[in-house]
C-alpha positions in Angstrom: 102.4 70.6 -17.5 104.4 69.9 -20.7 102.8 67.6 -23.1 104.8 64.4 -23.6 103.6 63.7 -27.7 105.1 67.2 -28.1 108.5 67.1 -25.9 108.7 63.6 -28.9 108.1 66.3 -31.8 110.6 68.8 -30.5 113.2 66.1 -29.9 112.7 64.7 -33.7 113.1 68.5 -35.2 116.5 68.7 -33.0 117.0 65.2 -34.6 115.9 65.8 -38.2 116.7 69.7 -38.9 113.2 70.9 -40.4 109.8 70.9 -39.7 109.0 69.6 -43.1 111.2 66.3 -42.4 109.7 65.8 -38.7 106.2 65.8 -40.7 107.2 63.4 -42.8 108.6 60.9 -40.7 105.7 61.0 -37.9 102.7 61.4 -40.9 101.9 65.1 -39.5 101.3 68.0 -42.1 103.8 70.3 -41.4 101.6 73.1 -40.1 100.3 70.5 -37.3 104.1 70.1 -36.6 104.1 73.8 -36.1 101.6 74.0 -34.1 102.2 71.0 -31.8 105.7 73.1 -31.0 104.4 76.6 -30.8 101.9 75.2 -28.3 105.1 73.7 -26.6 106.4 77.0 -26.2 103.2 78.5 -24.7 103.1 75.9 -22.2 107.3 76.0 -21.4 106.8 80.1 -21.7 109.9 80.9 -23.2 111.3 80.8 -26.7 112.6 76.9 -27.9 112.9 77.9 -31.7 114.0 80.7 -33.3 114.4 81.0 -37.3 117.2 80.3 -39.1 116.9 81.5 -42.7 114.0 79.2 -44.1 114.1 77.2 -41.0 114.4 77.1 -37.7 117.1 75.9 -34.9 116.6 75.4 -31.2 117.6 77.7 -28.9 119.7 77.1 -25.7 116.4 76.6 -24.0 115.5 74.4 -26.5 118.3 71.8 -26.3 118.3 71.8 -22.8 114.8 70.8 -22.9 115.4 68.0 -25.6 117.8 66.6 -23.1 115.0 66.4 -20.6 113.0 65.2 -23.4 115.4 62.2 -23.7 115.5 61.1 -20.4 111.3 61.5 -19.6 111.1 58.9 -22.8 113.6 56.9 -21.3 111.6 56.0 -18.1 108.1 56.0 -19.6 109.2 53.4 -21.9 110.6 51.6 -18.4 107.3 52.1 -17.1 105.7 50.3 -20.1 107.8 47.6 -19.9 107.3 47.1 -16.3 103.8 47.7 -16.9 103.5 44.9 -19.7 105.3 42.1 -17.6 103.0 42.7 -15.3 100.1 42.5 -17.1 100.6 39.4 -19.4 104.2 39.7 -20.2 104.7 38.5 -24.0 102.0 39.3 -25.7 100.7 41.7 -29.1 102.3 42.7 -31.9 106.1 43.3 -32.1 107.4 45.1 -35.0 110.5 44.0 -35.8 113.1 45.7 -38.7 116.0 43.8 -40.2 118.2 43.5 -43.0 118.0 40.8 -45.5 120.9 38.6 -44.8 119.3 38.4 -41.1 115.9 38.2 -42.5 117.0 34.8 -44.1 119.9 33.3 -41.6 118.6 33.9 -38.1 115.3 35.4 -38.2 113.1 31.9 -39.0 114.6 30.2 -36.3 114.0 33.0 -33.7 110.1 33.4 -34.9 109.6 29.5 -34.6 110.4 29.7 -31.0 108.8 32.4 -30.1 105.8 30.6 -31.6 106.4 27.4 -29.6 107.1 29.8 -26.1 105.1 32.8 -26.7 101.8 31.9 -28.3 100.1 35.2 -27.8 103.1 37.7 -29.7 102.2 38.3 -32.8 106.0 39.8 -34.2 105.6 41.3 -37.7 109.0 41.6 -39.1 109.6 44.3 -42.2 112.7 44.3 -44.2 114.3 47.5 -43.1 117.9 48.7 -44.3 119.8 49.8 -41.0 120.3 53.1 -42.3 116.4 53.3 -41.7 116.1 51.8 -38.6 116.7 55.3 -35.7 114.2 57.0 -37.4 111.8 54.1 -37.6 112.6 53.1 -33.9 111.7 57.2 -32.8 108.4 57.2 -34.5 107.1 53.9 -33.2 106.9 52.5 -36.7 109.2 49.5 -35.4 109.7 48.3 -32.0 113.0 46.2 -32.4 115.6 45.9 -35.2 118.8 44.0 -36.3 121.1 46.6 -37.3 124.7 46.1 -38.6 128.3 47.6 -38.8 131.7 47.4 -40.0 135.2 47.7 -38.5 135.6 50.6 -41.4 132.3 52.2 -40.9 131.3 52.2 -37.2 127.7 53.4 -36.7 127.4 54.6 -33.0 123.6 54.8 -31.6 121.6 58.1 -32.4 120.2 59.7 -29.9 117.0 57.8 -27.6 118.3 54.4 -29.0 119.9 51.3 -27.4 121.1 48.0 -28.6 122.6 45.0 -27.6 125.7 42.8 -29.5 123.9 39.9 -31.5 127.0 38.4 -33.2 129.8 39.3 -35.5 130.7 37.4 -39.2 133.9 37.8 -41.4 133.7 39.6 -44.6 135.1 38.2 -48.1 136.3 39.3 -51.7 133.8 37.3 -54.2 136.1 36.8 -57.3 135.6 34.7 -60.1 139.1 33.5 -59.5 141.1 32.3 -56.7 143.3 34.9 -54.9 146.6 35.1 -55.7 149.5 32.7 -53.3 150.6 35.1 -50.6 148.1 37.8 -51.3 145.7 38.5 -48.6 144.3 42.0 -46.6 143.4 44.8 -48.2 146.5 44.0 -50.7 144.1 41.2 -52.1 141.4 44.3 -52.6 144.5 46.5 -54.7 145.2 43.4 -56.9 141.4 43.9 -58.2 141.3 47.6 -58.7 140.8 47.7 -62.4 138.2 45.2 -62.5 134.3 46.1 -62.4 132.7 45.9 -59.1 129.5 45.0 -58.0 127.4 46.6 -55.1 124.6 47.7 -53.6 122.3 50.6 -53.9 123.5 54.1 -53.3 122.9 55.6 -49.5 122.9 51.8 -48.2 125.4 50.9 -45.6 126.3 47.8 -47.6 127.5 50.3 -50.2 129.5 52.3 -47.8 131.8 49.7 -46.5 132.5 48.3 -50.2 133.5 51.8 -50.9 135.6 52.4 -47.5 137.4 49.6 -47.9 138.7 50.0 -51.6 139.4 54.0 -50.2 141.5 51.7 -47.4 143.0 49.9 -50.1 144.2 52.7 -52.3 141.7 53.0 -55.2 137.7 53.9 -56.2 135.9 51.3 -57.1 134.3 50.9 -60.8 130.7 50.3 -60.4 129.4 47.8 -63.2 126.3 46.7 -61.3 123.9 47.9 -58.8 122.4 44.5 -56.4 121.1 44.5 -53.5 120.0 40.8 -52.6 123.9 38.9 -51.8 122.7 35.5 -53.8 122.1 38.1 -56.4 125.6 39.6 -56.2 127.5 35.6 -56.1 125.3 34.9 -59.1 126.9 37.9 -61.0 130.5 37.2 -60.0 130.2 33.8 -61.5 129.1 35.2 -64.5 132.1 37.1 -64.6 130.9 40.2 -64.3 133.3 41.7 -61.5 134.0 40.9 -57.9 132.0 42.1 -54.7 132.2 42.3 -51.2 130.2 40.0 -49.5 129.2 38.7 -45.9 129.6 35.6 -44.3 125.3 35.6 -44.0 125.0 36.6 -47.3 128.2 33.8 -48.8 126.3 30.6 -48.2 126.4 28.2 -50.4 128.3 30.4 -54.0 127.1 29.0 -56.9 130.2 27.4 -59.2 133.1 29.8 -60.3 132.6 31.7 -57.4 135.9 32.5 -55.0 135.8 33.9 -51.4 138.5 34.8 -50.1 138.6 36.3 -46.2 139.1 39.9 -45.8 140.5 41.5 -42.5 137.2 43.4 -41.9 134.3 42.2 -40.0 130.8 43.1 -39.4 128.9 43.5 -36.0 124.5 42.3 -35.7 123.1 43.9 -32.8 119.7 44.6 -31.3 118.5 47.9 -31.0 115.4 49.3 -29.7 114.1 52.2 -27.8 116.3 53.4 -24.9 114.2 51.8 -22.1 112.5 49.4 -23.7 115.1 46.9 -23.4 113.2 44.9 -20.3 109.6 45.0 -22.6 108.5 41.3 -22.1 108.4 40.9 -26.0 111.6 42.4 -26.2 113.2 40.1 -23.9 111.9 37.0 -25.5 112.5 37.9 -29.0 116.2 38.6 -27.5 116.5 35.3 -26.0 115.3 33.4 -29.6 117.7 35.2 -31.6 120.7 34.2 -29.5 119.8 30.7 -29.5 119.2 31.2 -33.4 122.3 32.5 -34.5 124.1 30.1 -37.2 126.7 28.0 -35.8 130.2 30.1 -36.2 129.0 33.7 -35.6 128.6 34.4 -32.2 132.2 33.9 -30.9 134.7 36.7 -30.5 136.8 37.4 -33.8 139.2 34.4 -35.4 142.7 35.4 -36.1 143.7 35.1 -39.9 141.7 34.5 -42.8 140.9 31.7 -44.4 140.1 31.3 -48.6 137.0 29.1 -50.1 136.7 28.0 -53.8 133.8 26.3 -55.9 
């Protein structure tokens, strides 16, 4: 009988490309990792890895089985869910993952009802980036997350993962000066080329679309400043120290001498969570609470146009 905790481990290496990263992520030493897999093979009795250099790859036994793999996870996390509804249904800890902006806009809301409803969940939300989020999912470090993307930067669902649309926000250019008459799209990004930008941390997604969409626009960017936190970013602009790209969560409230100015890009909240997992009692309610907790203006379908704000 193959062991289930080690079908997990083989499906992370075919995931995460070394042995070494697999121990990382799941707190093993690597030599457990090893071990775990070689006792796999034993118990599948044919070859799943073979070495590659330094490494090692799966063989075509191997993949096939991760494909397996994927679908036994699938159902037993049905079976829990199914299994925990009938039990007590919302109940225990739930781990929750989300970005900032969220953290701050639509999370509160969404933890005061499930107070008010749910008495016995206990969520414990963590601050995660969405470039984070699969591998934290996988590994059972988080059981739910609010992940973004971008109509430049699409992020389609890795592998054992699935997720649900939350709502969508506009994007704008923060400027310390009003846009130009007649200037709008990604022609409103050209007219700022030459000035110093402001963005977030390397390897963030934030980052990525900032950069995509001055590529879109013709130019690379001159980083001035590195910010991650948005109220951060607005105070910086009306310093004048450069423009940024900001979100509609993150453009509440800009201090004084601080422009927005709509771009035609939007980005996309959604729910992710285990493949399976989606009917999980606790899921479920925390699901419900952050659709009734989204701010007023977000969860409709995409506005035609843009529109500009000034201090």
């Amino acid at each position: 009988m193959l062991d289930v905790r080690r079908l997990r481990l083989l499906r992370e290496l075919a995931l995460r490309g070394t042995i070494a990263a697999v121990a990382e992520a799941l707190s093993f030493t690597p030599s457990a990792v090893s071990q775990q897999l070689g006792t796999l093979e034993r118990e599948a009795g044919v070859a799943l890895l073979e070495r590659s250099g330094r490494g090692v790859r799966l063989t075509p036994a191997g993949e096939n089985l991760v494909r397996h793999a994927e679908a036994v996870l699938e159902r037993l996390e049905r079976a829990a869910a199914e299994l925990a509804e009938a039990r007590h249904g919302p109940a225990g800890p739930l781990r929750i993952g989300a970005f900032p902006t969220a953290t701050r806009a639509i999370l509160p809301g969404a933890l005061a009802l499930l107070a008010a409803r749910h008495p016995a969940l206990e969520p414990m939300v963590s601050e995660t980036d969405p470039a984070g989020v699969a591998h934290a999912l996988r590994a059972g470090d988080l059981d739910v997350a609010l992940v973004h993307d971008y109509d430049l930067v699409p992020a389609p669902l890795e592998p054992g993962l699935a997720a649900e649309a939350l709502c969508e926000e506009e994007m704008y250019l923060a400027s310390p000066s009003p846009a130009p008459a007649g200037l709008g799209g990604l022609a409103l990004l050209a007219h700022r080329r030459d000035e110093p930008w402001i963005m977030a941390a390397p390897d963030t997604v934030c980052r990525a679309v900032t950069e995509q969409v001055c590529r879109a626009a013709g130019f690379v960017p001159r980083v001035r400043h590195q910010v991650d936190a948005f109220a951060t970013v607005l105070a910086f602009v009306g310093a004048g120290q450069g423009v940024a790209v900001v979100p509609q969560l993150g453009a509440t409230d800009p201090p004084p001498g601080v422009c927005l100015t709509a771009l035609p890009v939007r980005r996309r909240t959604r729910i992710a969570f285990r493949r399976g997992a989606g009917p999980h009692p606790a899921i479920a309610a925390l699901t419900r609470a952050l659709r009734e907790s989204v701010p007023a203006g977000l969860a409709g379908a995409p506005r035609e146009g843009g529109d500009s704000r000034g201090p």
